[in-house]
Backbone of each chain as ProteinMPNN parsed JSONL, in Angstrom:
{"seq_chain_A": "XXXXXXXXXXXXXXXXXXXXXXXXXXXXXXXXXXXXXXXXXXXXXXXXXXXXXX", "coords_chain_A": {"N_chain_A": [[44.756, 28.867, -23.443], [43.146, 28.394, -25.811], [40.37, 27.564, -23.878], [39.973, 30.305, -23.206], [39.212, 31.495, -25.325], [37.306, 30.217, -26.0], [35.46, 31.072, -23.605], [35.217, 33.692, -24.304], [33.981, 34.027, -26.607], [31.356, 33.077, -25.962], [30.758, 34.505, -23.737], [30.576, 36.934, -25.04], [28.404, 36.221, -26.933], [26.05, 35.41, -25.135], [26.375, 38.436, -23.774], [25.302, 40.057, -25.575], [22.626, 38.852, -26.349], [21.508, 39.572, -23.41], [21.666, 41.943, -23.219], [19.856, 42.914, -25.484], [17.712, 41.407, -24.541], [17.206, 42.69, -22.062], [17.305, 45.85, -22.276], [16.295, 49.044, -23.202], [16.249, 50.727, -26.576], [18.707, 52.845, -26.295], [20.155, 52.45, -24.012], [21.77, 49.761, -24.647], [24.365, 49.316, -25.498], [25.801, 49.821, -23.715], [25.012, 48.139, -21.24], [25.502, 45.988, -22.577], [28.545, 46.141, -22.735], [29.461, 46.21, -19.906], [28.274, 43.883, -18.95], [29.599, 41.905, -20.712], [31.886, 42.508, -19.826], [31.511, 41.679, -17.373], [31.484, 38.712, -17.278], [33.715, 38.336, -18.847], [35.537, 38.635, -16.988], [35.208, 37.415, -15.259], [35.25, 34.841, -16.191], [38.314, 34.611, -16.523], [38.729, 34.544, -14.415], [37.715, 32.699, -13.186], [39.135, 30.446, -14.686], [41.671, 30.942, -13.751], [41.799, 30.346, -11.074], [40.67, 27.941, -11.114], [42.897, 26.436, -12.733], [45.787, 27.336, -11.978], [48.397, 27.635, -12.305], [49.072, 27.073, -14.965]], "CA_chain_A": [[44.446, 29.889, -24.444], [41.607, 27.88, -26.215], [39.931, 28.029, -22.938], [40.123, 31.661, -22.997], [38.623, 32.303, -26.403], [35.628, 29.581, -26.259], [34.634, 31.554, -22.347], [35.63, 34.845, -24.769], [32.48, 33.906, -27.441], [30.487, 32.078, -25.175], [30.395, 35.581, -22.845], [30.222, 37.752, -26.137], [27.189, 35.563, -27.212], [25.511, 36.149, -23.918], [26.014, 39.894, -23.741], [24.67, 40.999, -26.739], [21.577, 38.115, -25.933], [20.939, 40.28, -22.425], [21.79, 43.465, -23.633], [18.768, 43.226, -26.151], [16.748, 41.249, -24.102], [16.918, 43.919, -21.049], [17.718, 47.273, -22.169], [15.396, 49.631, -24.197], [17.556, 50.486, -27.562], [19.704, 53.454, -26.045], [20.977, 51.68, -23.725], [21.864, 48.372, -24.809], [25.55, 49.046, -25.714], [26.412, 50.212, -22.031], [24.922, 47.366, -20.865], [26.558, 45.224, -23.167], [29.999, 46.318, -22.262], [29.1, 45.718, -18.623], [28.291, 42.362, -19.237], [31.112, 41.249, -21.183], [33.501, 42.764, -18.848], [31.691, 40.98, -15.626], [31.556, 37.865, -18.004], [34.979, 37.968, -19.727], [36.666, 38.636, -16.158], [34.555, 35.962, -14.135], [35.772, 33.412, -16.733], [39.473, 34.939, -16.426], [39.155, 34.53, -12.932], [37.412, 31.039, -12.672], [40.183, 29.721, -15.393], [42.873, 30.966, -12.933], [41.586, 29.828, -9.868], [41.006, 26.51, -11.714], [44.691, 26.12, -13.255], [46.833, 28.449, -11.349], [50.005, 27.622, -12.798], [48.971, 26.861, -16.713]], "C_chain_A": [[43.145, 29.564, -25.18], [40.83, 28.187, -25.049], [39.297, 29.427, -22.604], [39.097, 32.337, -24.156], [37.173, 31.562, -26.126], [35.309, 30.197, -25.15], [34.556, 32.986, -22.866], [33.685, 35.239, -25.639], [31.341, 33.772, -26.911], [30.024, 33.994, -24.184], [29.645, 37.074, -24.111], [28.903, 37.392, -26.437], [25.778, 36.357, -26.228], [25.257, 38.048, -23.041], [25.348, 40.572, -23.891], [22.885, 40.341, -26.332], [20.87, 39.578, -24.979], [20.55, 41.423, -22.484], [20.062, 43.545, -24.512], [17.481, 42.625, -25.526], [16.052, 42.139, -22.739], [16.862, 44.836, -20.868], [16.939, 47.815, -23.538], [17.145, 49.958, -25.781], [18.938, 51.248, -27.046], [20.366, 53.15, -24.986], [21.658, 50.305, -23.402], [23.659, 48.397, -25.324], [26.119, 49.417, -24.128], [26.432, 48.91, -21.478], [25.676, 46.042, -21.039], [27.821, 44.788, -22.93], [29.884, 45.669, -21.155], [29.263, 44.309, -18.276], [29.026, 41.59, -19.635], [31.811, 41.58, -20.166], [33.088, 41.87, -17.618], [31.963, 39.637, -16.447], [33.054, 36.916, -18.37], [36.127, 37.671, -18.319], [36.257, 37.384, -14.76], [35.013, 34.665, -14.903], [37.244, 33.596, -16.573], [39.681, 34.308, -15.513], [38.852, 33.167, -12.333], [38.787, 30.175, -13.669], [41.298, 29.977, -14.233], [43.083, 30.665, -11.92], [41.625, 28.141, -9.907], [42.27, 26.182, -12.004], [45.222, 27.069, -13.43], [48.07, 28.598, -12.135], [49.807, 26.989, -14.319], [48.83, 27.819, -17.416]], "O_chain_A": [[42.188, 30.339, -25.173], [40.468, 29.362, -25.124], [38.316, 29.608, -21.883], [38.402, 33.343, -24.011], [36.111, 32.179, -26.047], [34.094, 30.079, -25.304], [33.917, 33.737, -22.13], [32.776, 36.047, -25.449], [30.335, 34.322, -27.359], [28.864, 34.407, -24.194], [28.669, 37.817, -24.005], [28.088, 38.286, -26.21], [24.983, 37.274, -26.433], [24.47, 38.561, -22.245], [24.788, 41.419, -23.196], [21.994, 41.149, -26.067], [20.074, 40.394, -25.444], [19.526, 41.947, -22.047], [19.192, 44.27, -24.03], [16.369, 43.081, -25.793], [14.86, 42.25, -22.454], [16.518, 45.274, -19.77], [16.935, 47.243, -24.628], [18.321, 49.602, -25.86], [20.042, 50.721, -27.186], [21.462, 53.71, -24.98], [21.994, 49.856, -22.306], [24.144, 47.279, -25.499], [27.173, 48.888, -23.774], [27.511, 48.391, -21.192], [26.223, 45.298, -20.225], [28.248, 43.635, -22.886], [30.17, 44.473, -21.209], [30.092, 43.743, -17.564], [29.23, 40.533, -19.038], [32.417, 40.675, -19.592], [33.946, 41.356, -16.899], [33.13, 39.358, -16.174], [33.398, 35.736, -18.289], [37.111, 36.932, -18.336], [36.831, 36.837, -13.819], [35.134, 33.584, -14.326], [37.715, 32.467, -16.432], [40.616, 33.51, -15.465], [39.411, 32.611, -11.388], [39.327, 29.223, -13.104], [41.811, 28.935, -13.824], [44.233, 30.585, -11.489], [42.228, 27.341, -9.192], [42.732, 25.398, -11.175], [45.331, 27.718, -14.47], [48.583, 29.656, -12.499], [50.762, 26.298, -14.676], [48.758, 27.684, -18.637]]}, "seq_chain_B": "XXXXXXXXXXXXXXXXXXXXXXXXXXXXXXXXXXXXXXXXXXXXXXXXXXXXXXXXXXXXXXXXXXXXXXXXXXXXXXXXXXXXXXXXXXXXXXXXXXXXXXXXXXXXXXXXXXXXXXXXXXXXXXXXXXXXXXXXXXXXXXXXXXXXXXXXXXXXXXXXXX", "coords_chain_B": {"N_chain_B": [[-7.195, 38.046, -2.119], [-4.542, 37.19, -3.777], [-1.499, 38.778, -5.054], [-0.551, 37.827, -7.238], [-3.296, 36.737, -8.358], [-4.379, 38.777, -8.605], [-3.168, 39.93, -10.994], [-3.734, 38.067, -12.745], [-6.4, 38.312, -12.995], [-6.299, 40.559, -14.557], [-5.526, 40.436, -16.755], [-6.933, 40.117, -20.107], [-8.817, 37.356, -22.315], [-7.571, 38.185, -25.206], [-5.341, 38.948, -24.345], [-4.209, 37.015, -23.09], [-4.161, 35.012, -25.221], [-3.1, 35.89, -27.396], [-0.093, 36.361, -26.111], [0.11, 33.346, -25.473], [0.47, 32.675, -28.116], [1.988, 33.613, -28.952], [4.205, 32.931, -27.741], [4.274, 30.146, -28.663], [5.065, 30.21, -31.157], [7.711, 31.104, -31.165], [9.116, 29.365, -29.466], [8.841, 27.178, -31.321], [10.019, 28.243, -33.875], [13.182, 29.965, -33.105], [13.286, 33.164, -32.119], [10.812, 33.851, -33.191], [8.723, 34.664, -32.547], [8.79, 36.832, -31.328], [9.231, 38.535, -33.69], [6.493, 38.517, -35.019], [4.928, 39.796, -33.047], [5.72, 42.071, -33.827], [8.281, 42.679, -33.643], [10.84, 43.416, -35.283], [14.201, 43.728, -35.638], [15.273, 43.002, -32.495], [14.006, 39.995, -32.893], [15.824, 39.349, -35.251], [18.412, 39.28, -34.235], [18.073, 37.37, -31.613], [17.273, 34.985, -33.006], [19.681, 34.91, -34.272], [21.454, 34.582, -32.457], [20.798, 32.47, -31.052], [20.99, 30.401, -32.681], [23.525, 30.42, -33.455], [24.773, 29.846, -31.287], [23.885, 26.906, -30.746], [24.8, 25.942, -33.498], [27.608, 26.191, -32.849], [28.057, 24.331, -30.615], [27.213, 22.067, -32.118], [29.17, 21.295, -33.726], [31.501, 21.575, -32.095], [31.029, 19.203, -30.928], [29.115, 19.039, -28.791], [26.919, 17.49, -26.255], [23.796, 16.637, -25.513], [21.523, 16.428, -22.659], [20.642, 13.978, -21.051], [17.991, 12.104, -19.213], [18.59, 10.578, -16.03], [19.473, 7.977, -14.311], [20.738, 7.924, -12.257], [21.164, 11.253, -11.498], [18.172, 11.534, -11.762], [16.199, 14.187, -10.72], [18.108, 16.586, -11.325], [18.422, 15.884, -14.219], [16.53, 15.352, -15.463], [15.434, 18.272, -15.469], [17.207, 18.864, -16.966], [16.86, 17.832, -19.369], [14.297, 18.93, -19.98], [14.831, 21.523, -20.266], [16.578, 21.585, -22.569], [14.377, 20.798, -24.071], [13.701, 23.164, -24.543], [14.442, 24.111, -27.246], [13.002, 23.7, -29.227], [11.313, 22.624, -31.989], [13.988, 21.92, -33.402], [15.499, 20.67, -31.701], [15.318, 17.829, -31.329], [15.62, 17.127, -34.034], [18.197, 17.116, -33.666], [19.181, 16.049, -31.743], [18.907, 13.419, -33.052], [20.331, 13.636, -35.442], [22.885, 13.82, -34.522], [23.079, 10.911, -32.58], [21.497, 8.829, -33.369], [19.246, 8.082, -33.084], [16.341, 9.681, -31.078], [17.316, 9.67, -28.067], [16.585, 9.84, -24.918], [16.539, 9.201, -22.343], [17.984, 7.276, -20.054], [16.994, 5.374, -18.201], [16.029, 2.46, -17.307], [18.739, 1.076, -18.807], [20.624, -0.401, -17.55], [19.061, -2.58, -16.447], [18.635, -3.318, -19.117], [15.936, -3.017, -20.565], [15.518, -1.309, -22.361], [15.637, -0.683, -25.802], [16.893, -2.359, -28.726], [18.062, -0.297, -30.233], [18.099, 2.352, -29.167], [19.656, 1.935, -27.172], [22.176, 1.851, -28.938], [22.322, 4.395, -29.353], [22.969, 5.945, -26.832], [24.898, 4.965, -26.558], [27.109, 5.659, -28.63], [26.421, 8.533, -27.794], [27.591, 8.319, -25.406], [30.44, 8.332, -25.504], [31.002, 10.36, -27.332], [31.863, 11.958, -25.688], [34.387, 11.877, -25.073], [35.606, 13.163, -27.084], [37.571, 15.698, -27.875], [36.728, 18.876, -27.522], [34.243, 18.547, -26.006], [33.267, 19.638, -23.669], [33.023, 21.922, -23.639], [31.241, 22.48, -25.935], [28.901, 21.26, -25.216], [28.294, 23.516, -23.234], [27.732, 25.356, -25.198], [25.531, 24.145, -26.301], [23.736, 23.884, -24.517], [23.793, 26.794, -23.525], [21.925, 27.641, -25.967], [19.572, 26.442, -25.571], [18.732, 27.408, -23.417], [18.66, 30.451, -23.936], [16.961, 30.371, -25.738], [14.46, 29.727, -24.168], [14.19, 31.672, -22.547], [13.834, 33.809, -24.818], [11.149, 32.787, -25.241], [9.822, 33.106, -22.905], [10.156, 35.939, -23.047], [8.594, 36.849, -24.687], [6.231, 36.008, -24.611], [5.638, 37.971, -22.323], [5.538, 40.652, -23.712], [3.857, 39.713, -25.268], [1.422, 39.735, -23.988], [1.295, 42.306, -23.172], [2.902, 43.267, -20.862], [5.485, 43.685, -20.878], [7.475, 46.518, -23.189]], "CA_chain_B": [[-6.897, 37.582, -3.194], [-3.181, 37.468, -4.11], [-1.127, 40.042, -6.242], [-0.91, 36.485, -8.129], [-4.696, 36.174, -8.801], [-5.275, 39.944, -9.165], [-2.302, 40.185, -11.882], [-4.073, 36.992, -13.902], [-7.709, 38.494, -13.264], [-6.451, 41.772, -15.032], [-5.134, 39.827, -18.406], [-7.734, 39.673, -20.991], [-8.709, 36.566, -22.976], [-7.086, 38.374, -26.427], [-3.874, 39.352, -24.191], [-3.796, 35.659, -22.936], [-4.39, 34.369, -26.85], [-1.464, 36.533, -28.113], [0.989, 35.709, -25.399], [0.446, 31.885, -25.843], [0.681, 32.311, -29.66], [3.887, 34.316, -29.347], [5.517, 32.089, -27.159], [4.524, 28.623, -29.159], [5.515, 30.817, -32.383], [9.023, 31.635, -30.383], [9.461, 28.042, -29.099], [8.869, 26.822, -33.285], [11.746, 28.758, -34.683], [13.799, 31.383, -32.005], [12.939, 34.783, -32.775], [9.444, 34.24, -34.458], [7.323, 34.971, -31.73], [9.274, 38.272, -31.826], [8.776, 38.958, -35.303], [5.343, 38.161, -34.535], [4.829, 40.567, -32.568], [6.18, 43.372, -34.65], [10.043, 43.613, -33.231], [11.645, 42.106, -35.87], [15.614, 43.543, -35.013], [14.776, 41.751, -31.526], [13.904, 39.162, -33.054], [16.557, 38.869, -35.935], [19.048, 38.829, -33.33], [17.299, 36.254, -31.014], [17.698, 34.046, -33.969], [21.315, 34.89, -34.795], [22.125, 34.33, -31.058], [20.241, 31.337, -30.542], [21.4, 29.673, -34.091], [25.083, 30.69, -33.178], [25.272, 28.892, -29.629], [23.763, 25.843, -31.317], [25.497, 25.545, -34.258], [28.921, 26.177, -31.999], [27.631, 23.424, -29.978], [27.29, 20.739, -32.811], [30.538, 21.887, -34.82], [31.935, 21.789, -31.096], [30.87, 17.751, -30.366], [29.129, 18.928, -27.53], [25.824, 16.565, -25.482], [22.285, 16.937, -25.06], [21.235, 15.494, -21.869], [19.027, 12.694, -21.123], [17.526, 11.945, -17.545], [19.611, 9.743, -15.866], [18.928, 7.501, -12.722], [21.81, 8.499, -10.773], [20.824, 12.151, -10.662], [17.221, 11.65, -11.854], [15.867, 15.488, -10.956], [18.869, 17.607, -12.272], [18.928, 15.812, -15.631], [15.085, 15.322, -16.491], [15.686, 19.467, -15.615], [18.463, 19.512, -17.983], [16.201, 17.693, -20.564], [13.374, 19.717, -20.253], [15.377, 23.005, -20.6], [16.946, 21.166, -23.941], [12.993, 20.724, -25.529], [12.87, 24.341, -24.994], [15.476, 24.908, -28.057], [11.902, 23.428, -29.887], [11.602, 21.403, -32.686], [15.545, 21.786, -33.559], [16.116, 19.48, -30.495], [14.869, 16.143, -31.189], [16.163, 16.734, -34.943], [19.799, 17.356, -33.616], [19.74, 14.694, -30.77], [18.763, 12.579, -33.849], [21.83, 13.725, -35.937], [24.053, 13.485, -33.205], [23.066, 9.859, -31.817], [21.222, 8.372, -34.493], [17.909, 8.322, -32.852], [15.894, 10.603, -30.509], [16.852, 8.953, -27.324], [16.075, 11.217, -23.717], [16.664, 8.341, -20.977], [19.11, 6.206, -19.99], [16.223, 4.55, -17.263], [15.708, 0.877, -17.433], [19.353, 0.894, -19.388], [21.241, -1.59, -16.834], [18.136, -3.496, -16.16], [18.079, -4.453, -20.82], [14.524, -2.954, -21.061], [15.804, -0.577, -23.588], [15.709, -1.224, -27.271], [18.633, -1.7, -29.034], [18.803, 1.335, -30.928], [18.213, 3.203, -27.837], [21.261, 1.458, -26.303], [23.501, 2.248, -29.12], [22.443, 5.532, -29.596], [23.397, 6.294, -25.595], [26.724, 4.558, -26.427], [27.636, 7.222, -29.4], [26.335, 9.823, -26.536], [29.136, 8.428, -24.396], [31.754, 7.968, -26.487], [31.284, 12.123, -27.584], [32.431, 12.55, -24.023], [36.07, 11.503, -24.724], [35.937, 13.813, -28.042], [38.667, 16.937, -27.321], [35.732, 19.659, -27.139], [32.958, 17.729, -25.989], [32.685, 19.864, -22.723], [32.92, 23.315, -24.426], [29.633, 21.965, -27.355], [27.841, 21.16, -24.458], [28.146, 24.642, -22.776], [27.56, 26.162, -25.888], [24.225, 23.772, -26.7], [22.675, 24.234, -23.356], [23.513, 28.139, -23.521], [21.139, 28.111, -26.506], [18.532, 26.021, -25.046], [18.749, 28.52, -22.069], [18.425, 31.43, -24.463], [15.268, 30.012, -26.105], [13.731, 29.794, -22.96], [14.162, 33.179, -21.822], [13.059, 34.444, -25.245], [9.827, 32.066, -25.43], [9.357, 34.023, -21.547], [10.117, 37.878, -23.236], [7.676, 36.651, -26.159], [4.865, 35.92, -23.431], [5.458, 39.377, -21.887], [5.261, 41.129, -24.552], [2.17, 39.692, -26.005], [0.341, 40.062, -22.87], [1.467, 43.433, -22.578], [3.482, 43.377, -19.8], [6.701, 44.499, -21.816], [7.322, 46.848, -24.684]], "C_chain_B": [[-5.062, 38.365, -3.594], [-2.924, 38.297, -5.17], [-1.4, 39.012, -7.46], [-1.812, 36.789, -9.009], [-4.854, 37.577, -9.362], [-4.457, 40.51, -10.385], [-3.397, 39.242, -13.22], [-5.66, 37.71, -13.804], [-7.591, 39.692, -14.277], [-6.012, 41.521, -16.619], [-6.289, 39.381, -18.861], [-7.445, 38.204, -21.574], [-7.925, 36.988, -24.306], [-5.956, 38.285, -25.946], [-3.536, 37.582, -24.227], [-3.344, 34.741, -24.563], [-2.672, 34.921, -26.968], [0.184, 36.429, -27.463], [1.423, 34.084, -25.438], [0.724, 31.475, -27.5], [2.036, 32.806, -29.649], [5.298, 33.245, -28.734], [5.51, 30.818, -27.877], [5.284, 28.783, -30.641], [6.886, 30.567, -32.161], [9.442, 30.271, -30.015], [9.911, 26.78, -30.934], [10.443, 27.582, -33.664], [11.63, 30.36, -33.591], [13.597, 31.934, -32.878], [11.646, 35.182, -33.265], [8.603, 34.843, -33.539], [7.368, 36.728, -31.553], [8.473, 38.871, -32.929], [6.989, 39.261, -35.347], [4.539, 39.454, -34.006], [5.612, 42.146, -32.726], [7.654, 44.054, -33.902], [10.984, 42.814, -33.635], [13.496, 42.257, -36.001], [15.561, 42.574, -33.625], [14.828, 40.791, -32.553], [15.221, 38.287, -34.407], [17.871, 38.498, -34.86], [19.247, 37.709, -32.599], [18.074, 34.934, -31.769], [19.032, 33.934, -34.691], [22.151, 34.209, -34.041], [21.961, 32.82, -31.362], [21.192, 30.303, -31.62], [23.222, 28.917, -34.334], [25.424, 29.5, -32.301], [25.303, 27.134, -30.05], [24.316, 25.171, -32.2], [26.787, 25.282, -33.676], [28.956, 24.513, -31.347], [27.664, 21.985, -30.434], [28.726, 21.09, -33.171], [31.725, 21.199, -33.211], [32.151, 20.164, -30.048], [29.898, 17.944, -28.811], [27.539, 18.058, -27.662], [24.666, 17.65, -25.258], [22.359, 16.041, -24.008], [20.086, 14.468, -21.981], [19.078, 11.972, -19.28], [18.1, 10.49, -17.547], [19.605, 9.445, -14.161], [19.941, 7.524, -11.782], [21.866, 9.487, -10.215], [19.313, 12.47, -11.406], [16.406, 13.575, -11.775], [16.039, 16.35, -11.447], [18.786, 17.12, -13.908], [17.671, 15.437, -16.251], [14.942, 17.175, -16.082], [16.222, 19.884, -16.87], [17.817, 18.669, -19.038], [15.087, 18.605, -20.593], [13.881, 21.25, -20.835], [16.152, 22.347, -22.33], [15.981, 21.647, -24.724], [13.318, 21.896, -25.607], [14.156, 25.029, -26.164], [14.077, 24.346, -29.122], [12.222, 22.439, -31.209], [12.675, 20.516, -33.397], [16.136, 20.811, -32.71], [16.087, 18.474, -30.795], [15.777, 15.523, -32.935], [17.83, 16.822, -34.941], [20.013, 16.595, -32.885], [19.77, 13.703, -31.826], [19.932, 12.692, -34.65], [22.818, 13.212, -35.201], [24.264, 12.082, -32.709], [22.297, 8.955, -32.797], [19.772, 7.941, -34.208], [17.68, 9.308, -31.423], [15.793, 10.291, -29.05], [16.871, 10.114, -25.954], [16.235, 10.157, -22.299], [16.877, 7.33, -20.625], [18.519, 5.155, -18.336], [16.488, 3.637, -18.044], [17.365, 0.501, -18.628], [20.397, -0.153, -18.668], [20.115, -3.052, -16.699], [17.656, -4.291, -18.127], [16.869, -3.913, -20.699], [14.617, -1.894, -21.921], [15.689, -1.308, -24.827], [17.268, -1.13, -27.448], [19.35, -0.791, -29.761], [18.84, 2.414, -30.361], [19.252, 3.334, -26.898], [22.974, 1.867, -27.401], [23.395, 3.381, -29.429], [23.102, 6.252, -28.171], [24.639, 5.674, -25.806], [27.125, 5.451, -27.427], [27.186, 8.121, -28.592], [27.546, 9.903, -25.972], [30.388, 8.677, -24.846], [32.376, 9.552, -26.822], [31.724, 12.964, -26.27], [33.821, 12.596, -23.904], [36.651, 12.364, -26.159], [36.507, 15.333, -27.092], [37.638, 18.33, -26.737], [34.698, 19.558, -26.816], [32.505, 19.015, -25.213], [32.0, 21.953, -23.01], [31.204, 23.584, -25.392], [28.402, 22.223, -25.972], [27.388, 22.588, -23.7], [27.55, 25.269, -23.509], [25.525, 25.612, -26.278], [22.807, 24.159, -25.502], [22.535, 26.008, -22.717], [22.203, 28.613, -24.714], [20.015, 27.565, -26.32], [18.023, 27.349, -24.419], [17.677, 29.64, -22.774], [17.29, 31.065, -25.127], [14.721, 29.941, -25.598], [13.387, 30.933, -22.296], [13.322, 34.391, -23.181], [11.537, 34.032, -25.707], [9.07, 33.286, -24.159], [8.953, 35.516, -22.263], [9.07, 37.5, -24.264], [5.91, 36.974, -25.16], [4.394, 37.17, -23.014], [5.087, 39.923, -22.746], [3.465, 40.855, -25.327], [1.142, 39.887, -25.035], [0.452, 41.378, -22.014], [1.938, 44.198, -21.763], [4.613, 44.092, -19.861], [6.476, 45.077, -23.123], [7.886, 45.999, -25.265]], "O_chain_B": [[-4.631, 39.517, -3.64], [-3.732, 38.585, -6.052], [-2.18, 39.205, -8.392], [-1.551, 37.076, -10.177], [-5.388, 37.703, -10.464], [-4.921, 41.531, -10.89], [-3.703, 39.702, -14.32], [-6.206, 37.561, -14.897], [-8.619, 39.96, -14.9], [-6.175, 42.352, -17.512], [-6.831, 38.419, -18.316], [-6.319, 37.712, -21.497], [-7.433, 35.953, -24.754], [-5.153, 37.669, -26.648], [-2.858, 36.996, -25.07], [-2.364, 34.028, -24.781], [-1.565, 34.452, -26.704], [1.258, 36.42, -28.066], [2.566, 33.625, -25.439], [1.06, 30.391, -27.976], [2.997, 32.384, -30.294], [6.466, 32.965, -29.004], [6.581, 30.21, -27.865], [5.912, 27.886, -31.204], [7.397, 29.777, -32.956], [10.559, 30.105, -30.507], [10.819, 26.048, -31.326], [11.625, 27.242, -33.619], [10.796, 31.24, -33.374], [13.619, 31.645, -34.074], [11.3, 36.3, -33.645], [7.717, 35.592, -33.95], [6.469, 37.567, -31.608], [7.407, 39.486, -32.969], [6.498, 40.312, -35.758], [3.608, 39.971, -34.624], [5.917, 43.004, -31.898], [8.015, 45.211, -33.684], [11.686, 41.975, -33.071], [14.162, 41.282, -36.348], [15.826, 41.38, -33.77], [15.888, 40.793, -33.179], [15.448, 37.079, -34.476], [18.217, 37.319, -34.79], [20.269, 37.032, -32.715], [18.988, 34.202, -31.39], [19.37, 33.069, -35.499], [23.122, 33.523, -34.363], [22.844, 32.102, -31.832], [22.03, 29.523, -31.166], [23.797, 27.946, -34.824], [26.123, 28.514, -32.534], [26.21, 26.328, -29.84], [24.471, 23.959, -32.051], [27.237, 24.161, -33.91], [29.82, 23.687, -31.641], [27.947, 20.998, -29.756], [29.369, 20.986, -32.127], [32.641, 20.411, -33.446], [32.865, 19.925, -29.074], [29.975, 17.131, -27.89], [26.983, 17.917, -28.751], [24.611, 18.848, -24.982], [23.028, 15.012, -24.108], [19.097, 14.272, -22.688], [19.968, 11.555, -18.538], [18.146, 9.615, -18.412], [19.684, 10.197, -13.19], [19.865, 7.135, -10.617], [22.263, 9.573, -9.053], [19.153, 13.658, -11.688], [16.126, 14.105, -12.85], [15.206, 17.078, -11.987], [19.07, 17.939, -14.782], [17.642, 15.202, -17.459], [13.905, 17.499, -16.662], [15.917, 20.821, -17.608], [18.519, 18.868, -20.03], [15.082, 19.167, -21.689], [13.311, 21.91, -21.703], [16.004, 23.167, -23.236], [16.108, 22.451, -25.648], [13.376, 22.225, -26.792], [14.681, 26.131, -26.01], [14.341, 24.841, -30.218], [13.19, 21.689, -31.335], [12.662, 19.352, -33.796], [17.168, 20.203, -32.995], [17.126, 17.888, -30.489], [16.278, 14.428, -33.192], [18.562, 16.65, -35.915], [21.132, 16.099, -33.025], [20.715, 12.928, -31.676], [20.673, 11.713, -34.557], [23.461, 12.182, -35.404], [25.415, 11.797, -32.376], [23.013, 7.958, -32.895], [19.131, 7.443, -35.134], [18.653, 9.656, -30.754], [14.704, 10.443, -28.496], [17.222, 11.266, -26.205], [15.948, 10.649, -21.207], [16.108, 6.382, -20.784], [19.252, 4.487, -17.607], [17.007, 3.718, -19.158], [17.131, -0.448, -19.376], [21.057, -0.786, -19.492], [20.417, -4.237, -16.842], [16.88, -5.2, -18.419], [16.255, -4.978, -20.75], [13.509, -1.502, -22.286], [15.651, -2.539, -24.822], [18.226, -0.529, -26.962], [20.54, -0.527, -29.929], [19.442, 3.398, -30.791], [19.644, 4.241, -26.165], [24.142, 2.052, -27.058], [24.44, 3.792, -29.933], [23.822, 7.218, -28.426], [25.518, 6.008, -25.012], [27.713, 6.362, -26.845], [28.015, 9.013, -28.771], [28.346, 10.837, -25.903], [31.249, 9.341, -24.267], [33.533, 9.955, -26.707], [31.851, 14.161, -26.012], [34.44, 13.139, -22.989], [37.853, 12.335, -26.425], [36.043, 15.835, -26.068], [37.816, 18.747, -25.592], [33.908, 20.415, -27.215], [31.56, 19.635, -25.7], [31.08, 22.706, -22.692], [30.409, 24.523, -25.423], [27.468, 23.014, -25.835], [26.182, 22.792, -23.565], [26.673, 25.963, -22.994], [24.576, 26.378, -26.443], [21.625, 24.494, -25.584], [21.72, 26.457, -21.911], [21.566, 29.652, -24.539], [19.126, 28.155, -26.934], [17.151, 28.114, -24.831], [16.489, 29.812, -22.502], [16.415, 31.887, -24.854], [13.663, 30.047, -26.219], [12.399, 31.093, -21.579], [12.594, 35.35, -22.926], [10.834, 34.772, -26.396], [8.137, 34.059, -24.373], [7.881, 36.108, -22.145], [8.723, 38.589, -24.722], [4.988, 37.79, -25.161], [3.239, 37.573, -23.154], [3.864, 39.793, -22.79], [2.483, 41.511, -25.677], [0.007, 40.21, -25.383], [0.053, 41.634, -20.878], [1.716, 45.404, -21.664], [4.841, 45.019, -19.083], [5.73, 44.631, -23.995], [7.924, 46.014, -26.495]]}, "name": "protein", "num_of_chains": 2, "seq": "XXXXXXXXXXXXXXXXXXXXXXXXXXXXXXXXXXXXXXXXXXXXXXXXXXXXXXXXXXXXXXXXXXXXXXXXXXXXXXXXXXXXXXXXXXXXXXXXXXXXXXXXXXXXXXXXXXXXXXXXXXXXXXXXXXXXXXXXXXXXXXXXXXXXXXXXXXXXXXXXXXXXXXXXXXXXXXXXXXXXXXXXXXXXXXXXXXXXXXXXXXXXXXXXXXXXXXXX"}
């Protein structure tokens, strides 16, 4: 669960970072989302592949 | 003559000026080179981000690297990408370890000092602290991110990006 929140911030952090560093202003919340979600579910998915059964 | 050469023949001496001022500005304190360059949301951000990862990072126990003769290439990499968090680096390896040390060469062979040797032993030691590995993710995500906005600082001043 710790695990989950520090790859939670850590992806949040990084979003918002890309989002403003790549996307003119109107669309920097699309992008955003985007990013978190590949982010939030690539750390989901590396935590579960890592420790299957925890 | 390469796209290379005919990209750098088409940058003025002022663009060149203002791109190397933005980025040494931007390398000095994240976000300035921004600001600098008149995009100061950009740039408050930048500096929220950057400030965030770092602070997380100490709070967090996590490591700065220091080039290291067992994988010598990756970890004078992974120091160089550190400097670029700028003058915040050397004063937080110094917090952290109790001097500014960057390389654990000549450290079997005794040609270290000895405040060089016990500052790399409080390095190690923050390795067996509960969140060490988490700090470190978080310190070398804001290196990272200072690096990339020292780069968008460059563009920008040389016109390349709005």
């Amino acid at each position: 669960m710790r695990h989950l929140a520090h790859m939670l911030v850590l992806a949040a952090i990084l979003s918002v970072f890309f989002a403003f560093l790549f996307a003119e202003s109107g669309r920097r919340l699309r992008l955003g989302l985007k990013l978190f979600a590949g982010l939030a579910g690539g750390a989901l998915l590396l935590g579960y592949l890592m420790y299957p059964f925890s | 003559m390469t796209p290379s050469e005919t990209r750098a023949r088409r940058l003025t001496a002022e663009q060149v000026r203002r791109g190397l001022l933005a980025g040494f500005v931007a390398w000095l304190i994240p976000g300035a080179g921004h600001l600098l360059l008149r995009r100061p949301r950009r740039a408050a951000v930048f500096f929220g981000l950057v400030t965030l990862a770092a602070t997380l990072g100490v709070v967090f126990d996590g490591n700065l690297a220091v080039a290291d003769p067992r994988a010598p290439v990756l970890t004078r990499l992974q120091v160089a990408a550190d400097l670029a968090l700028g003058p915040a680096e050397p004063v937080i390896r110094t917090a952290l370890y109790g001097a500014p040390v960057y390389s654990r060469f000549g450290l079997e062979s005794g040609r270290l000092s000895r405040e060089a040797r016990a500052a790399l032993e409080r390095r190690e030691r923050r390795f067996f602290r509960r969140w060490n590995h988490y700090g470190t993710a978080y310190l070398l995500a804001a290196c990272l991110m200072n690096l990339l906005v020292i780069l968008d600082a460059w563009d920008i001043g040389i016109g390349r990006k709005d």
